[in-house]
Backbone as a ProteinNet text record, in pm:
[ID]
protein_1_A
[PRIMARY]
XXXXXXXXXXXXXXXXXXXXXXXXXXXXXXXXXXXXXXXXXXXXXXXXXXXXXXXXXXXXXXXXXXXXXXXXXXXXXXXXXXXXXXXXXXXXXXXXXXXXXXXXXXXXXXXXXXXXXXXXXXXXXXXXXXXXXXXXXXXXXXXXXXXXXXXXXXXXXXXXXXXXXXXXXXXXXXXXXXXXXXXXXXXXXXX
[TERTIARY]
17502.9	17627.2	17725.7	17842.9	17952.4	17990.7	18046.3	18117.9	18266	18287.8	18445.2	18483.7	18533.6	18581.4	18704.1	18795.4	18927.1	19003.2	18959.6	18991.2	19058.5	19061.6	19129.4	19300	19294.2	19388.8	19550.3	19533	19710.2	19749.2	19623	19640.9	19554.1	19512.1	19405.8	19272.1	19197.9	19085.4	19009.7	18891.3	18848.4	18708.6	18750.4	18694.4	18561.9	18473.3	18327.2	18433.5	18395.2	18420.7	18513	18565.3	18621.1	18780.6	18862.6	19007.6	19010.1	19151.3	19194.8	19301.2	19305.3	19413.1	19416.4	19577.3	19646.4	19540.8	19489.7	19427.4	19464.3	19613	19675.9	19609.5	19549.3	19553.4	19464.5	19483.2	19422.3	19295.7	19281.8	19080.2	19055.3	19115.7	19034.9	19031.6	19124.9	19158.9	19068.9	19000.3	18890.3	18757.2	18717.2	18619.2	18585.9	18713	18715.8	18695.1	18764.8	18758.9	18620.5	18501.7	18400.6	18294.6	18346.3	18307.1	18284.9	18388.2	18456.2	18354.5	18339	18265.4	18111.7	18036.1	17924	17879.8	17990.6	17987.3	17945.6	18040.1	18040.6	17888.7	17906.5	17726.9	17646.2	17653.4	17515.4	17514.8	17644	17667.2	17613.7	17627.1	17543.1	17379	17341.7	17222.1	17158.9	17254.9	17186.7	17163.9	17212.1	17185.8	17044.6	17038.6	16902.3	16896	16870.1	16861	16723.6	16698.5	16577.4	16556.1	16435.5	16395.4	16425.5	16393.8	16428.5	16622.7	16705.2	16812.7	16875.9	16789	16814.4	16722.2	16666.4	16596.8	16697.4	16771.6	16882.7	16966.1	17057.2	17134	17112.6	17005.1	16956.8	16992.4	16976.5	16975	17134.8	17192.7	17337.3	17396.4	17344.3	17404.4	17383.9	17277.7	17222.3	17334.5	17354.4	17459.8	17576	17608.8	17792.8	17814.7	17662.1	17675.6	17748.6	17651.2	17699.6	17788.5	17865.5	18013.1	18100.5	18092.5	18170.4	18192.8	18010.3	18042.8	18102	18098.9	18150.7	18319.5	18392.5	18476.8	18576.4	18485.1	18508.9	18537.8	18442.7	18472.4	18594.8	18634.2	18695.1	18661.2	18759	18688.6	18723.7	18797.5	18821.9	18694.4	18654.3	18532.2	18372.4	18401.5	18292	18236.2	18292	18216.6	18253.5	18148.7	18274.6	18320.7	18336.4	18448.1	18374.2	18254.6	18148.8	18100.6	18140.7	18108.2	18019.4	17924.8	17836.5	17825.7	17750.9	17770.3	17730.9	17895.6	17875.3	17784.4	17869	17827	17746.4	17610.5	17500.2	17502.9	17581.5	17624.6	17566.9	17475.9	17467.2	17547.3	17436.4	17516.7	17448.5	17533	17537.4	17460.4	17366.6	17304.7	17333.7	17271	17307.1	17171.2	17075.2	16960.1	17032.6	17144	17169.2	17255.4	17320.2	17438.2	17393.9	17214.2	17090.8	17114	17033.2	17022.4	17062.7	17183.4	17320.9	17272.3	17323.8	17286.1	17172.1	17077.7	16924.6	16924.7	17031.6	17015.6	17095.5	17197.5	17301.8	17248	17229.2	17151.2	17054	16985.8	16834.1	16931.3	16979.5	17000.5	17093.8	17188.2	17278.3	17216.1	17087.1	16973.9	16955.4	16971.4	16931.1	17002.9	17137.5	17255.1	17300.9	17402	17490.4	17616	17623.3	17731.5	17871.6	17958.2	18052.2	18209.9	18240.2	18334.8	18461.8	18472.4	18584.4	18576.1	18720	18687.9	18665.1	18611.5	18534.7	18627.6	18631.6	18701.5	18572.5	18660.9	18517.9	18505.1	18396.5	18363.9	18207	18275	18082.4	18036.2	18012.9	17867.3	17935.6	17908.6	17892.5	17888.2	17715.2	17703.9	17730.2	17835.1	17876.8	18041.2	18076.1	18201.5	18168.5	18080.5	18069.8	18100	18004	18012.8	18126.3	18207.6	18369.5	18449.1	18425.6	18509.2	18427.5	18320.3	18304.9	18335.4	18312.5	18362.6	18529.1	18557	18724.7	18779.7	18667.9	18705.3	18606.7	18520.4	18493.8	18613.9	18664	18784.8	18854.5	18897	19058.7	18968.9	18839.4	18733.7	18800.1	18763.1	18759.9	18932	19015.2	19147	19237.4	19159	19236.8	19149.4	19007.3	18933.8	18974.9	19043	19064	19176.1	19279.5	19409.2	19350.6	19268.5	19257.6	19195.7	19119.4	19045.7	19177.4	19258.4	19382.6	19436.5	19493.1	19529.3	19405.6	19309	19177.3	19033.6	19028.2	18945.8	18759.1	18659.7	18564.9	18463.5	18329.8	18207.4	18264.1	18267.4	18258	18192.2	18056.7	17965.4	18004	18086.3	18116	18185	18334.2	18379.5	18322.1	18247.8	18166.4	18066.8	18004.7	17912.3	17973.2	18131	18178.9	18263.1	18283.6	18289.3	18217.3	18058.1	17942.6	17927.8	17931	17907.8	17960.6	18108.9	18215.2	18139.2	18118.9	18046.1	17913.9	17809.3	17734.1	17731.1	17827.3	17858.4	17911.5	17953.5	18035	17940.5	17827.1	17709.3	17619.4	17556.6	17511	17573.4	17698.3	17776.8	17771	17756.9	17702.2	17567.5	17468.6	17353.5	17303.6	17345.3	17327.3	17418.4	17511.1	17529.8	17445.2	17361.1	17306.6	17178.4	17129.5	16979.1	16991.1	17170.1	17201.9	17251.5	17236.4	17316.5	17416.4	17461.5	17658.1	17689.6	17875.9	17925.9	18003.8	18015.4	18081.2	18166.8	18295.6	18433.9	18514.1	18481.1	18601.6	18737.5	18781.6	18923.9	18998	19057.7	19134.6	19283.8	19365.5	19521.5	19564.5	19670	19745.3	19842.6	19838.8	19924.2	20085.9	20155.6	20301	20330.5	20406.7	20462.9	20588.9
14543.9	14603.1	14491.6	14503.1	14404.3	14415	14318.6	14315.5	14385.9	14275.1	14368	14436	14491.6	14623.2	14656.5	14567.2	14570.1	14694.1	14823.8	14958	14954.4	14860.6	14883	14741.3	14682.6	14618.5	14630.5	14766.8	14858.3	14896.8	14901	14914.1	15070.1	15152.2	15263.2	15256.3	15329.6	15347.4	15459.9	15434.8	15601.3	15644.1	15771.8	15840.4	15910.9	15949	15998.2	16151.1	16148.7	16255.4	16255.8	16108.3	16002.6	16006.6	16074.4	16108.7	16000.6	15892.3	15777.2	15850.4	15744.9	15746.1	15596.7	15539.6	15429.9	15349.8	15239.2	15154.9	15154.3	15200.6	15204.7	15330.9	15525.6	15582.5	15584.2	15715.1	15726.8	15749.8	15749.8	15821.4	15682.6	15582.5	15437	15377	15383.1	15334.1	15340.4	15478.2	15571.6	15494.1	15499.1	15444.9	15287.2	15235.7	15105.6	15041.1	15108.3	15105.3	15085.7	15191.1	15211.2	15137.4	15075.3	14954.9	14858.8	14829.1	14703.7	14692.2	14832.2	14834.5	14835.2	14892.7	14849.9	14664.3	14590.2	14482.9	14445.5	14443.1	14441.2	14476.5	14588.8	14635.2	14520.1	14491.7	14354.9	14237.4	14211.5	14108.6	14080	14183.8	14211.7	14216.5	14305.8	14312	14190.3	14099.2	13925.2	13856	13910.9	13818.9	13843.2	13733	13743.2	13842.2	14005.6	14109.2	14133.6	14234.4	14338.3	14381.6	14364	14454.5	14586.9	14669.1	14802.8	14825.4	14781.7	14752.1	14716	14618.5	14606.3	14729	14779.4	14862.6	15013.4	15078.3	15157	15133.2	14981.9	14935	14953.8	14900.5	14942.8	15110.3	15177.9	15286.5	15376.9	15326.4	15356.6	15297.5	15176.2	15156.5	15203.7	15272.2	15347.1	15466.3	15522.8	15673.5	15610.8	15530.4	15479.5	15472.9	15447.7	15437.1	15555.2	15652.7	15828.6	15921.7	15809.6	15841.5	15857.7	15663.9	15634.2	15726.6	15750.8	15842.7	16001.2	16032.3	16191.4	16131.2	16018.1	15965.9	15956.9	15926.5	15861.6	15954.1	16049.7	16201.8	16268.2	16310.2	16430.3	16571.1	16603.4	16721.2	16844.6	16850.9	16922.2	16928.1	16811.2	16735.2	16783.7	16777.1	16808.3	16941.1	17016.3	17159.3	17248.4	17324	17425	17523.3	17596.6	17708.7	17822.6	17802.5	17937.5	17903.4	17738.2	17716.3	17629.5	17616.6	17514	17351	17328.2	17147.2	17122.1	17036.6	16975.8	16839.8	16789.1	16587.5	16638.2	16496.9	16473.4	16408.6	16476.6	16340.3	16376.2	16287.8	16332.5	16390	16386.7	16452.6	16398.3	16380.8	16415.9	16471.8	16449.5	16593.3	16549.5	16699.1	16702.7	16597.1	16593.5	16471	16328.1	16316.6	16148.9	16112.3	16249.2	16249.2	16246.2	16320.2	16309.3	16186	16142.1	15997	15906.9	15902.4	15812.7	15838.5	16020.3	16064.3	15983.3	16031	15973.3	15822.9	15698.5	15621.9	15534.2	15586.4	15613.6	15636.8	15769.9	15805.1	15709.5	15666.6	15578.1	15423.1	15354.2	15215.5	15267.2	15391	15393.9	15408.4	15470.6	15484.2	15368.5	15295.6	15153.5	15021.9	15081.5	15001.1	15095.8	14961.4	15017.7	15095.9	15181.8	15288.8	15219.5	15249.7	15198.5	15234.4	15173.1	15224.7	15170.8	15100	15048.8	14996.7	14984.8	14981.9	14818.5	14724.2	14612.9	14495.8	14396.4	14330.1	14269.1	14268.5	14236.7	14115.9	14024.5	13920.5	13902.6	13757.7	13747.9	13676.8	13726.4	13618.1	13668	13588	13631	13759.9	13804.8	13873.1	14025.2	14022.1	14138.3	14126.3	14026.2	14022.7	14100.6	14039.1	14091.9	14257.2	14294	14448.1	14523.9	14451.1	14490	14531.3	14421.6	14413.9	14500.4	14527.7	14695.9	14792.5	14778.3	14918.3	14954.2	14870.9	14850.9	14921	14889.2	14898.8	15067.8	15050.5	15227.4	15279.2	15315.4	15365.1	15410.5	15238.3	15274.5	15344.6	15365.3	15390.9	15557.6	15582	15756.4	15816.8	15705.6	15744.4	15794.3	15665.1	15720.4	15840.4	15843.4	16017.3	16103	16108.2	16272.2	16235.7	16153.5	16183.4	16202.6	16164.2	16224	16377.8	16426.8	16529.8	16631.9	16646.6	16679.4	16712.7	16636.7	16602	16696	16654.2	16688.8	16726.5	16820.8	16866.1	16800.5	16732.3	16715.3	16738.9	16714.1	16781.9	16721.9	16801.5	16769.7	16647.7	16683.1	16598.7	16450.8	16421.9	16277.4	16206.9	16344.4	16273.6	16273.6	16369.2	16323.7	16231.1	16224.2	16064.4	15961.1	15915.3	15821.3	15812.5	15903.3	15923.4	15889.8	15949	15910.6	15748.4	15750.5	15564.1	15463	15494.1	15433.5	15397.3	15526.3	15514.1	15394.3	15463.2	15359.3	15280.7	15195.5	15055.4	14973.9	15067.3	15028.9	14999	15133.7	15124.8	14982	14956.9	14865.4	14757	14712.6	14625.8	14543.2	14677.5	14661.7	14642.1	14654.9	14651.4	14508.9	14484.2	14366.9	14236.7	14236	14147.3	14209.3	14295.9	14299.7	14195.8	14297.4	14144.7	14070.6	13988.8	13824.3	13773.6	13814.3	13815.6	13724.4	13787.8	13814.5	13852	13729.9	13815.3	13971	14077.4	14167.4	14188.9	14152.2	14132	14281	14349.4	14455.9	14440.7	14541.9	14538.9	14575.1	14521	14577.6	14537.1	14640.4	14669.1	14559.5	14477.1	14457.8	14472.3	14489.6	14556.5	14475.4	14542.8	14490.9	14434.3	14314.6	14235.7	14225.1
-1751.3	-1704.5	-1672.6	-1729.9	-1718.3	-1566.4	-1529.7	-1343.7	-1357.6	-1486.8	-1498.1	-1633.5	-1590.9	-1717.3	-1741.1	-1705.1	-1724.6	-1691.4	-1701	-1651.3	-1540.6	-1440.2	-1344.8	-1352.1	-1431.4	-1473.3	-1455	-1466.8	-1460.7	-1259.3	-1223.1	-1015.1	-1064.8	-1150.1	-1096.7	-1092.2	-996.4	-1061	-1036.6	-1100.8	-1144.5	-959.1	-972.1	-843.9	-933.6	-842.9	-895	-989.3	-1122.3	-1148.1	-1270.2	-1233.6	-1395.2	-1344	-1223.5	-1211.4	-1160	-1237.5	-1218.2	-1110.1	-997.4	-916.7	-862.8	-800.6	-788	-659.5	-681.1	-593.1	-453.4	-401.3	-262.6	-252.3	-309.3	-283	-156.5	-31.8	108.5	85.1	-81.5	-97.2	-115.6	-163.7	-203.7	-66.7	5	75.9	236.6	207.2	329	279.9	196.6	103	104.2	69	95.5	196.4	331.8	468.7	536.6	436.5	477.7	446.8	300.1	287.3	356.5	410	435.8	618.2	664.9	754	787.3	650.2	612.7	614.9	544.4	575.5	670.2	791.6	925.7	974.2	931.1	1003.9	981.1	839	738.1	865.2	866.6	948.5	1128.1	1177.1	1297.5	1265.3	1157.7	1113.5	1082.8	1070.3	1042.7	1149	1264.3	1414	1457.1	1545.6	1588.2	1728.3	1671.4	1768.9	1735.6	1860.1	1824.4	1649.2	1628.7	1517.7	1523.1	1625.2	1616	1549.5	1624.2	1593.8	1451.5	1437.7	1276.7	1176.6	1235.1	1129.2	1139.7	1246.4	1292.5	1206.3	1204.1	1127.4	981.9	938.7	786.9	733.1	804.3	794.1	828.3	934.8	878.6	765.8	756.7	638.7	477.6	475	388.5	414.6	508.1	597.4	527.5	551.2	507	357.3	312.8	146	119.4	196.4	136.1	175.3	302.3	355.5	226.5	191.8	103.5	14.8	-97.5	-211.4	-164.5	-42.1	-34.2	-40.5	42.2	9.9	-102.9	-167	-360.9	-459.3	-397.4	-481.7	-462.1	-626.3	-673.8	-583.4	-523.6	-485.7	-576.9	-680.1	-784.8	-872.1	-924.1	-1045	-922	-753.2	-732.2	-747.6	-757.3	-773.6	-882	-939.8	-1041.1	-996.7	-1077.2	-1067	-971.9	-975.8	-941	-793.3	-725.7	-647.9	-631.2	-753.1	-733.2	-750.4	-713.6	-695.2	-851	-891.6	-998.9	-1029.2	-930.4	-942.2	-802.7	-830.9	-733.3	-612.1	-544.1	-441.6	-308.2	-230.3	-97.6	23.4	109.1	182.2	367.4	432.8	530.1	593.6	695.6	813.7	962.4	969.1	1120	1209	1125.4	1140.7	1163.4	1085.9	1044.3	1236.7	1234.2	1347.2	1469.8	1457	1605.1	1616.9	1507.8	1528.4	1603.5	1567.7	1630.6	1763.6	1822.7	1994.6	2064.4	2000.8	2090.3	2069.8	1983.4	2027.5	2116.6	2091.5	2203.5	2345	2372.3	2490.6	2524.9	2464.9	2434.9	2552	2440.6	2501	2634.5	2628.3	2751.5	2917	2887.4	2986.8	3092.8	3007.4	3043.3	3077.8	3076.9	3102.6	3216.1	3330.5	3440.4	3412.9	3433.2	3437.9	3403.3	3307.3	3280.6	3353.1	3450.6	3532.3	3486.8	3406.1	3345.8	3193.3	3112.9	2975.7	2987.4	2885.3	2879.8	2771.1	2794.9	2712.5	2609.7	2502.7	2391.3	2356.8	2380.2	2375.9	2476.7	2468.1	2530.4	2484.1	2367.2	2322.3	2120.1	2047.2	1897.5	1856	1899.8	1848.3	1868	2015.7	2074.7	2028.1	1993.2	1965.3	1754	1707.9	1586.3	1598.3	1681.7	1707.1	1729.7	1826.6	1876.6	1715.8	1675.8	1533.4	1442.9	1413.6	1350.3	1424.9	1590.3	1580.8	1548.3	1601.5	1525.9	1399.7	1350.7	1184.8	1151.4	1230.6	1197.8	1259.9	1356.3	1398.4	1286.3	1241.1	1107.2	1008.7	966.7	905.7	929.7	1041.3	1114.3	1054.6	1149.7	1140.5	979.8	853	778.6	658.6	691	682.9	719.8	842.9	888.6	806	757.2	720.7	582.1	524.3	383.2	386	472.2	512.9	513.6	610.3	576	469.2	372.5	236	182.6	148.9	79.6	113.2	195.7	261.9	223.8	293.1	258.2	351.2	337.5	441.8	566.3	653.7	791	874.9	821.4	883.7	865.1	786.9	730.1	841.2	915.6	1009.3	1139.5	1186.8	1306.4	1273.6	1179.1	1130.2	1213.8	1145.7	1190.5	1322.1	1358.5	1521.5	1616.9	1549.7	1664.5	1640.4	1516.2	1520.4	1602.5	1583.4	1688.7	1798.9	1845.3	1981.1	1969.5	1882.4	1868	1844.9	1804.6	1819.7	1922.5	2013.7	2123	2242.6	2203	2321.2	2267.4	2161.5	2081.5	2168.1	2147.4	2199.3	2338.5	2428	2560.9	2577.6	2520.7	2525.1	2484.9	2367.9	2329.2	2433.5	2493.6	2630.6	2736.3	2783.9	2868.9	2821.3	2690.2	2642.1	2632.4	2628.7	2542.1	2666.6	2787.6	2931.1	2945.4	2805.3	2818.2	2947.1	2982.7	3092.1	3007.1	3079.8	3038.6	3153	3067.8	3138.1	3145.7	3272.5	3269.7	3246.9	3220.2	3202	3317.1	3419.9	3533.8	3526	3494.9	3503.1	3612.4	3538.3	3676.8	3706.7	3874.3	3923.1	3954.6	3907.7	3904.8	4022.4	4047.6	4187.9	4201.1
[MASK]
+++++++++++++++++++++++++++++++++++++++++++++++++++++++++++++++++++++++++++++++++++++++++++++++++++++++++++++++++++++++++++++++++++++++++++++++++++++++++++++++++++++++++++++++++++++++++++++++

């Protein structure tokens, strides 16, 4: 299989289902996003954390693959006329979205109550985390705007909702084991 194929040469390219649309479009762009945040995940997944953690990680990132492809898809090319699923594309469960909860719940158990929002830093590998969850966010933000536009499974955007979170809890957890300071955020007050 060639790397490049020149097909995309002119700024389009083709969505599961063969419909070329412009490289800026909000479906490449959701997709790409999600990409770009899978990355991110690899990259935390390379620090020296818990095994359990990295094996979690492995496994959303397997979840984001099939963000992406519900993403990528035609939703015209995905189904026919009768309703049924044309193209093979996964899907989403309400299993993948437990997941996230109970581990969420899981590490939050075990951390001090968060009475204020946290400045992100610390240590590396909590700052790595800051910056995916970041990027799941713009990840979330420009899905629902294609969701909008182009309606797709549900489960895709609470996927990346709960993640947010779980990265954020991840975040904290990992400066509690790396005994990171974790720097609240306190307003100040005008003089």
């Amino acid at each position: 299989m060639k790397i490049y194929t020149k097909t995309g040469d002119k700024g389009t390219t083709a969505l599961f289902g063969g419909t070329r649309v412009p490289k800026h479009h909000i479906r490449i762009d959701s997709y790409g996003t999600v990409d770009e945040l899978n990355s991110h995940i690899g990259l935390i997944r390379d620090q020296n954390i818990n095994q359990h953690y990295k094996e979690i990680l492995m496994v959303i990132q397997d979840r984001l693959f099939t963000v992406g492809a519900i993403l990528a898809t035609d939703p015209e090319k995905a189904t026919l006329k009768n309703g049924k699923q044309r193209l093979n594309i996964p899907k989403i469960s309400s299993q993948d979205i437990e997941l996230l909860e109970h581990e969420i719940d899981s590490m939050n158990d075990a951390l001090p109550e968060m009475t204020h929002f946290v400045l992100p830093g610390g240590h590396q590998t909590v700052s790595f985390c800051h910056i995916a969850r970041c990027v799941c966010r713009r990840a979330e933000r420009l899905a629902t705007a294609l969701n909008d536009l182009e309606p797709f499974q549900p489960e895709s955007l609470v996927y990346l909702n709960r993640l947010s979170d779980y990265i954020f809890v991840l975040a904290r957890k990992l400066s509690h084991e790396l005994k990171a300071e974790e720097i609240q955020w306190i307003p100040q007050k005008e003089s």
